[in-house]
Wavefront OBJ file of the C-alpha trace (Angstrom):
o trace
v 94.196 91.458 110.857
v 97.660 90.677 112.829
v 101.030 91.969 112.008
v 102.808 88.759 111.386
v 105.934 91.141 110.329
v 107.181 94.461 108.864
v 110.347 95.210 106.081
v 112.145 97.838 105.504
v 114.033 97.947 101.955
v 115.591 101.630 102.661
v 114.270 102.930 99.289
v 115.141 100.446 96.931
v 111.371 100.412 95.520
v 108.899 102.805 95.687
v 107.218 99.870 98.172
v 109.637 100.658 100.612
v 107.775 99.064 103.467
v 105.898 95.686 103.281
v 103.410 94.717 106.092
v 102.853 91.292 106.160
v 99.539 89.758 108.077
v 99.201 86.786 109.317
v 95.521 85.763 107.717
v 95.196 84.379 104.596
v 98.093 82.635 104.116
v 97.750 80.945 100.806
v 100.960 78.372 99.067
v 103.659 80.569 101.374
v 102.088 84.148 100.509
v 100.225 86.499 102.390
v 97.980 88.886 102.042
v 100.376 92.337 102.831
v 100.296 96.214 102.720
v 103.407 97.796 100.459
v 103.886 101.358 101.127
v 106.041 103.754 100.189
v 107.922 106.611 102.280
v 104.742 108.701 102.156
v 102.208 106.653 101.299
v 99.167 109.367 101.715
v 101.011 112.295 99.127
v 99.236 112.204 95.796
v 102.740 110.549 94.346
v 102.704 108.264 97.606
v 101.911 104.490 97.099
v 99.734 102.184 99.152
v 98.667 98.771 98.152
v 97.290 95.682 99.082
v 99.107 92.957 97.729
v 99.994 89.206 98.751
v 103.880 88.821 99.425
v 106.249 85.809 101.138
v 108.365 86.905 104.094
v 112.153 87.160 103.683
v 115.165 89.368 103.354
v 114.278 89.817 99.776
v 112.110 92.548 101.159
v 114.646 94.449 103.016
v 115.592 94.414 106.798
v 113.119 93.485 109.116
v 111.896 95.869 111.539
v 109.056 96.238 114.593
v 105.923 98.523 114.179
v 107.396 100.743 116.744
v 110.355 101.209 114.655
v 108.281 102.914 111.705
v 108.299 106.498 111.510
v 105.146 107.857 113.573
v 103.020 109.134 109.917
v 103.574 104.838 108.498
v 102.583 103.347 112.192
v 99.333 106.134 111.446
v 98.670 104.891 107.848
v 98.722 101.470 108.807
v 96.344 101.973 111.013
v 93.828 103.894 108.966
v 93.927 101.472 106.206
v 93.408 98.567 108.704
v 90.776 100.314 110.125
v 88.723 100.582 106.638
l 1 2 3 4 5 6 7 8 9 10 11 12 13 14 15 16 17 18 19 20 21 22 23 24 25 26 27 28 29 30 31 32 33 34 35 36 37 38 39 40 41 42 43 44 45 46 47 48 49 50 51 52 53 54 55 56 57 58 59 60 61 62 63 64 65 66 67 68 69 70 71 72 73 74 75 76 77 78 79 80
């Protein structure tokens, strides 16, 4: 899977972070990853859901702008 892009919504969910990928692109969503702020804590979240990219999900940001532990998780779960 490729990043196609990353949000940041600073809290306003418990999906603080959405990682959108660029396969399976299906009527304008795509398959995505919606964290939260510690997404491996037994009250963290970590889904895979479909979204469609926009500022409705919060400020855009690069992978090398996540804190270190979300760049980590993102990896492990792609890596499953």
């Amino acid at each position: 899977m490729t990043i196609k892009s990353i949000w940041d919504n600073e809290g306003e969910t418990v999906d603080r972070y959405t990682v959108v990928f660029t396969d399976k692109e299906r009527n304008g969503l795509h398959e995505a990853l919606g964290l939260s702020n510690d997404p491996t804590s037994p009250q963290g979240f970590s889904q895979w859901t479909s979204a469609q990219e926009g500022e409705h999900l919060g400020k855009r940001l690069d992978f090398s702008d996540l804190p270190k532990h979300i760049q980590e998780h993102i990896e492990m779960r792609l890596s499953q």
